[in-house]
C-alpha positions as CSV (number, residue, x, y, z in Angstrom):
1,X,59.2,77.7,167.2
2,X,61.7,79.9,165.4
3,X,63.7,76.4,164.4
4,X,60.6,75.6,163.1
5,X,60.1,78.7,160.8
6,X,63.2,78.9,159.6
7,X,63.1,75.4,158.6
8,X,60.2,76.3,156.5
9,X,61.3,79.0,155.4
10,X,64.4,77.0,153.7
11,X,62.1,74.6,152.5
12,X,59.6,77.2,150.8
13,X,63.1,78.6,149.4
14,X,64.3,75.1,148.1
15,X,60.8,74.8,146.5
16,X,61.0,78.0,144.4
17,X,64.9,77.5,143.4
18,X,63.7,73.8,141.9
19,X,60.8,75.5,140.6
20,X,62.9,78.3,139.2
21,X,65.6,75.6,137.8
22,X,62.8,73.5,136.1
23,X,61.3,76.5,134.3
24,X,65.1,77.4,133.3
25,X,65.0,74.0,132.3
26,X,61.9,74.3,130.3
27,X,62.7,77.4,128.9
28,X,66.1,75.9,127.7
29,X,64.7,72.7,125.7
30,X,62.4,74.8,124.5
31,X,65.0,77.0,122.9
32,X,66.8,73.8,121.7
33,X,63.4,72.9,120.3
34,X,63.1,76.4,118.4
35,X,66.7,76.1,117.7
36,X,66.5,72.5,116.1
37,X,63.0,73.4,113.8
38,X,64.7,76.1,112.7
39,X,67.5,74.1,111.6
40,X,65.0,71.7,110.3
41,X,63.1,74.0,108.2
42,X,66.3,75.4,106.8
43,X,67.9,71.8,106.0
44,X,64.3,71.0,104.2
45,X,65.1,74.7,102.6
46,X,68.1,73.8,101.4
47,X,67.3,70.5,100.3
48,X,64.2,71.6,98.5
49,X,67.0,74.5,96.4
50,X,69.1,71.5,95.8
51,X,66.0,69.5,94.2
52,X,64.7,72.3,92.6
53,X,68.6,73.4,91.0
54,X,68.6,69.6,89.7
55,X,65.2,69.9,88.2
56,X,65.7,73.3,86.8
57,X,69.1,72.5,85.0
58,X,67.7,69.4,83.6
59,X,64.9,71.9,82.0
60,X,67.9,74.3,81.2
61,X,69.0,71.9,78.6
62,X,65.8,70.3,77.4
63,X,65.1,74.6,76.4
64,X,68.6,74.1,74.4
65,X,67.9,71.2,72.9
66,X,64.5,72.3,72.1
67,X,66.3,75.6,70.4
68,X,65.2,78.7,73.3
69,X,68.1,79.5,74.8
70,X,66.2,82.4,76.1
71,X,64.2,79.6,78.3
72,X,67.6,78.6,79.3
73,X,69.1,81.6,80.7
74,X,66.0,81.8,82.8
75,X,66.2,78.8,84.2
76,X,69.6,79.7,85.0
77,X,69.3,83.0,86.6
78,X,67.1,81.8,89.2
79,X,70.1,79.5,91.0
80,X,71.7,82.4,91.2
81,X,72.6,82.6,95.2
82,X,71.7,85.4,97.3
83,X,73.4,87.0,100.3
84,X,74.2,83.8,102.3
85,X,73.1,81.5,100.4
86,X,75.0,78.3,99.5
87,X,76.1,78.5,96.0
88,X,75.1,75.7,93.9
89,X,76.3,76.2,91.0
90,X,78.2,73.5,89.7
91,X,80.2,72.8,86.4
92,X,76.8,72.2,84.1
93,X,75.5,75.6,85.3
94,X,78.2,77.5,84.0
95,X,78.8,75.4,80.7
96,X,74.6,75.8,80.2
97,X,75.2,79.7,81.1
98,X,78.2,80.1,78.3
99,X,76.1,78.5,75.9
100,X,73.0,80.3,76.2
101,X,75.0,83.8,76.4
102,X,77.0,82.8,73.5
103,X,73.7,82.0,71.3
104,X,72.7,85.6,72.3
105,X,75.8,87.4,71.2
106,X,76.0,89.0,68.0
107,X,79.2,87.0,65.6
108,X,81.9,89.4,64.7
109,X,83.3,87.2,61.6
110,X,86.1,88.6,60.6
111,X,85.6,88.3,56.5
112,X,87.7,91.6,55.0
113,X,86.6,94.7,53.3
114,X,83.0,95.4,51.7
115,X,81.8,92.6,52.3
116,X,78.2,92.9,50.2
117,X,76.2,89.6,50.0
118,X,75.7,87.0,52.6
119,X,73.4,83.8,52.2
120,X,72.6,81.2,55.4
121,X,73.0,77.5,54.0
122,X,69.0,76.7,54.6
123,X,69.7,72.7,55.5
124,X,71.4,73.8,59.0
125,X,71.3,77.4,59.4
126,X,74.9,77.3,60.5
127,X,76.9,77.7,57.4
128,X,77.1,81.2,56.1
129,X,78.6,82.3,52.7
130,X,79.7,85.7,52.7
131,X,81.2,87.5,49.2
132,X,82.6,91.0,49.7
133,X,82.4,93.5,46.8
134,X,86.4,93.0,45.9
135,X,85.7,88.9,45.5
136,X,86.6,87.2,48.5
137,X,84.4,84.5,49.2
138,X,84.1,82.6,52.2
139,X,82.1,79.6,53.4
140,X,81.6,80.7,57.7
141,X,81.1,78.0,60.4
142,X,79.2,80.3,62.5
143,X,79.8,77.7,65.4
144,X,83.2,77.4,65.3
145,X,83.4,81.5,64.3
146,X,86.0,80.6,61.5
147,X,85.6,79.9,57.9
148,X,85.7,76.2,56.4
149,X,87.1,77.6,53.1
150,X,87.9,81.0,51.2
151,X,88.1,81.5,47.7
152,X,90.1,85.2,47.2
153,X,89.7,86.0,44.0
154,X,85.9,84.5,42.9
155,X,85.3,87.7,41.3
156,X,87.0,91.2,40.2
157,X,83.9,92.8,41.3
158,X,81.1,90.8,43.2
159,X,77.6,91.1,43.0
160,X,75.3,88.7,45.1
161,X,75.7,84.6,46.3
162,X,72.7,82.2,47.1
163,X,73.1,78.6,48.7
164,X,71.3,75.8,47.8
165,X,68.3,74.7,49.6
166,X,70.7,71.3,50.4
167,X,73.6,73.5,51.1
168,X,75.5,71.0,48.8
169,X,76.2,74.5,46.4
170,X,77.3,78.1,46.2
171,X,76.3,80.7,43.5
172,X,77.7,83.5,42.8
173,X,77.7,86.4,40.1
174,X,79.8,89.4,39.3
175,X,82.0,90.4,36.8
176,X,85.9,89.4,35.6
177,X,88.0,92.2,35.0
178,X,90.7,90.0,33.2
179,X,88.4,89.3,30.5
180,X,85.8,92.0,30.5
181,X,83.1,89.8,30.9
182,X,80.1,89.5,33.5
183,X,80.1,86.1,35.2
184,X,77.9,83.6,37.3
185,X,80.1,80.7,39.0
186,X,78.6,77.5,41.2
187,X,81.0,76.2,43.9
188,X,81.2,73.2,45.8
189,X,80.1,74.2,48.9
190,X,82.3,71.4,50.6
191,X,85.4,72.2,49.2
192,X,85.2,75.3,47.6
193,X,86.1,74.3,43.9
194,X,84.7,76.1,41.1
195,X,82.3,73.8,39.3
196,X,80.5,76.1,37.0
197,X,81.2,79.2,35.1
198,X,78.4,81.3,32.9
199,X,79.8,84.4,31.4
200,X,79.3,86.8,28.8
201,X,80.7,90.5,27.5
202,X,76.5,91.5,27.0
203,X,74.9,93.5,29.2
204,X,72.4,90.7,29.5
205,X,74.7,88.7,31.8
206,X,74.7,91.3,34.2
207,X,73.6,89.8,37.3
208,X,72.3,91.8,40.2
209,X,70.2,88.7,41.9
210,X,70.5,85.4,42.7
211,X,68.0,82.4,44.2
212,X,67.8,78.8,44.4
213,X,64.2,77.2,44.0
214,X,62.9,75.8,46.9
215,X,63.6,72.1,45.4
216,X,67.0,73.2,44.4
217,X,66.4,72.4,40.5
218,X,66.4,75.9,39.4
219,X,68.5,78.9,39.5
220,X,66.8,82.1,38.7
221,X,69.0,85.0,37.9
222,X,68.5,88.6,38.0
223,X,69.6,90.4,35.2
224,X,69.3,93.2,33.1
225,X,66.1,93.0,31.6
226,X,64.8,89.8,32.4
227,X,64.6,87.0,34.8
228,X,66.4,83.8,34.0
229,X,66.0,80.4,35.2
230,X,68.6,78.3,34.5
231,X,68.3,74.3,35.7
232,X,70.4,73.3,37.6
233,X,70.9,69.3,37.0
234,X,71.7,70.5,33.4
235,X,74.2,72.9,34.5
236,X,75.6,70.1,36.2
237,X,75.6,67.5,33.8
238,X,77.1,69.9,30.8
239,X,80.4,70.6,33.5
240,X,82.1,68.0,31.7
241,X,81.7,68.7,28.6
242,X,81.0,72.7,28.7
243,X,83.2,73.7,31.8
244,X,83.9,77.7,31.7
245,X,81.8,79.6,29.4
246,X,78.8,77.0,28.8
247,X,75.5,77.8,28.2
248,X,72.9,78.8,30.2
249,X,71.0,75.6,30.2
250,X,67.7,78.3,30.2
251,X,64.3,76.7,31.5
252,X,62.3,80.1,31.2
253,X,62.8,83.9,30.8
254,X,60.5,86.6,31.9
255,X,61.6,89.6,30.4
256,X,61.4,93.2,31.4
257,X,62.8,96.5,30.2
258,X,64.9,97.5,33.5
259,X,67.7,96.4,35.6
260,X,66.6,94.2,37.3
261,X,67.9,93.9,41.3
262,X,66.9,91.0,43.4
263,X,64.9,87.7,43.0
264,X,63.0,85.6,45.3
265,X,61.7,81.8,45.2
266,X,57.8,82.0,47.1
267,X,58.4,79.0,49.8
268,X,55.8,76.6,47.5
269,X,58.3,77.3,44.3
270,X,55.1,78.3,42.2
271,X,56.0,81.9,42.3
272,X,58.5,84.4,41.9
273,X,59.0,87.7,42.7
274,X,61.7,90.3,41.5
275,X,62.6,94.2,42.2
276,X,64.2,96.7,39.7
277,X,65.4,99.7,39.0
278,X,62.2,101.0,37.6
279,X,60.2,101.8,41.1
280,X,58.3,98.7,41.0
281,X,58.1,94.4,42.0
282,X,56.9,92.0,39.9
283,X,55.4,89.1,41.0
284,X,55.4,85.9,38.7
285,X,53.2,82.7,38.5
286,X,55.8,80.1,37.3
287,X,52.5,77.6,36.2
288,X,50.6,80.6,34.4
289,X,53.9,82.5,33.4
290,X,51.4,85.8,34.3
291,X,53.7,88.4,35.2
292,X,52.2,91.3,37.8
293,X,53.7,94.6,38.4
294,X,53.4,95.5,42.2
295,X,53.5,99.3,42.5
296,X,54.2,101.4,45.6
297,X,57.9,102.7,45.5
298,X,58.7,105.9,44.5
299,X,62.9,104.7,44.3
300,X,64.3,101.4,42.8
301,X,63.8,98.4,44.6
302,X,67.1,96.6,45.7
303,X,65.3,93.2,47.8
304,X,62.5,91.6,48.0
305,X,61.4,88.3,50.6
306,X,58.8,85.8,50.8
307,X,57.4,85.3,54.7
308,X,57.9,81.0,55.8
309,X,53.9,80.3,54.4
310,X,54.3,82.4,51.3
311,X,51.3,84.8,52.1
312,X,53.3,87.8,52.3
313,X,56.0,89.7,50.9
314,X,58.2,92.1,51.4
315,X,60.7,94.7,49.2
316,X,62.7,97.4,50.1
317,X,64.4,100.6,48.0
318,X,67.0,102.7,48.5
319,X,65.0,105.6,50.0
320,X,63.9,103.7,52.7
321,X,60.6,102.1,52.2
């Protein structure tokens, strides 16, 4: 009988260790199972970053092309990895990132002393003319940070520059020591030669402001006492024969008893609008030839602006306002 038991006894004892080993058993695969979804989710993690990076830096340069580079940097700073994570950041990312950061940065163009008029060419926005008070002139390629011509000596003193709407010419105005005389020059905006020189010992030629029409065909200068326009094609056509010293090749004057500072195209080219030293802005219809005095500033009135549509404008003077 005791044989018996303790042959029961084993068996019972077998039972249990097989039991015991299956639910080890079971406890392992399902550890492995855990283990392997785990690994699963984190693959499909993973791949779903690497989809995601591809789809954002496509976006990333559709924003450049598109002009936001501050799009781009945000489509960039979200690939950025965190603790543990893969880094997938590949050549593209960090071309994209030096672009965008570069857009961003503030130029430090290295163009001399004083420099005291500056003038975006409006056909790319890239091209910037820059005249310092001494006469060094200097057509910037803001890209490249480094200018595409300098002209040292385009005036003893220097006053203003403009660009043409086309960015095909340069205007400038100051005053020539060498021959006493006040002067307005065009230039060649893609080579820098002198095309044009108006210039005269009166303080009439004084010329504190310069703009280009919106169509380019007139050239309105701000002098002392009057506004003139000058046309351009004309200007142009009489080089030849008129060179240095020609004539104005005067469209219209508006004339008014003060210095007058700055001038400004309205975007339609129907109005104009000018600041002087007299405290006030006058704003001119080209078509009527109506000229109304704008009054507001206690101080002279060194710039005025036309917003994009034309509805509003802005002038500044030198207290402030």
């Amino acid at each position: 009988w005791q044989a018996v038991r303790a042959t029961q006894e084993q068996k019972v004892a077998m039972r249990a260790m097989r039991v015991a080993q299956l639910e080890q058993r079971h406890a392992v695969q399902a550890k492995q199972a855990e283990m392997q979804e785990r690994l699963n989710a984190q693959e499909q993690r993973d791949e779903n970053r690497r989809l995601l990076y591809t789809s954002d830096m496509n976006l990333a340069l559709q924003a450049w092309e598109e002009g936001d580079p501050a799009e781009m940097i945000d489509r960039l700073k979200r690939h950025r990895p965190k603790a543990g994570q893969e880094d997938l950041r590949g050549f593209e990312w960090y071309y994209m990132w030096r672009l965008a950061r570069r857009s961003q940065a503030a130029l430090n163009l290295d163009h001399g002393p004083d420099v005291i008029s500056v003038a975006f060419s409006p056909k790319d926005n890239r091209r910037l003319a820059a005249l310092s008070e001494g006469g060094i002139l200097k057509l910037w390629d803001t890209a490249a940070e480094k200018p595409e011509w300098e002209e040292p000596e385009a005036h003893s003193e220097s006053n203003c520059v403009a660009v043409s709407p086309d960015g095909r010419l340069l205007a400038t105005a100051g005053f020539d020591q060498t021959t006493n005389e006040f002067d307005v020059k065009l230039w060649d905006a893609s080579t820098g030669d002198e095309l044009f020189c108006i210039e005269g010992k009166e303080e009439v030629f004084l010329t504190t402001g310069l703009a280009f029409s919106p169509d380019g065909t007139l050239l309105a200068l701000a002098c002392h006492g009057r506004v003139r326009l000058c046309n351009v094609a004309r200007l142009l056509e009489g080089l030849m024969e008129s060179g240095r010293g020609a004539p104005l090749f005067l469209e219209r004057e508006f004339k008014k008893p003060a210095l007058l500072t700055s001038v400004a195209f309205a975007p339609s080219g129907k109005r104009l609008a000018f600041g002087d030293d007299k405290n006030s802005v006058t704003l001119c219809d080209l078509q009527t030839e109506r000229m109304t005095p704008l009054e507001g500033h206690d101080r002279p009135v060194y710039c005025v602006a036309f917003s994009s549509d034309g509805a509003t404008m802005a002038s500044g003077d030198d207290g402030g306002a």
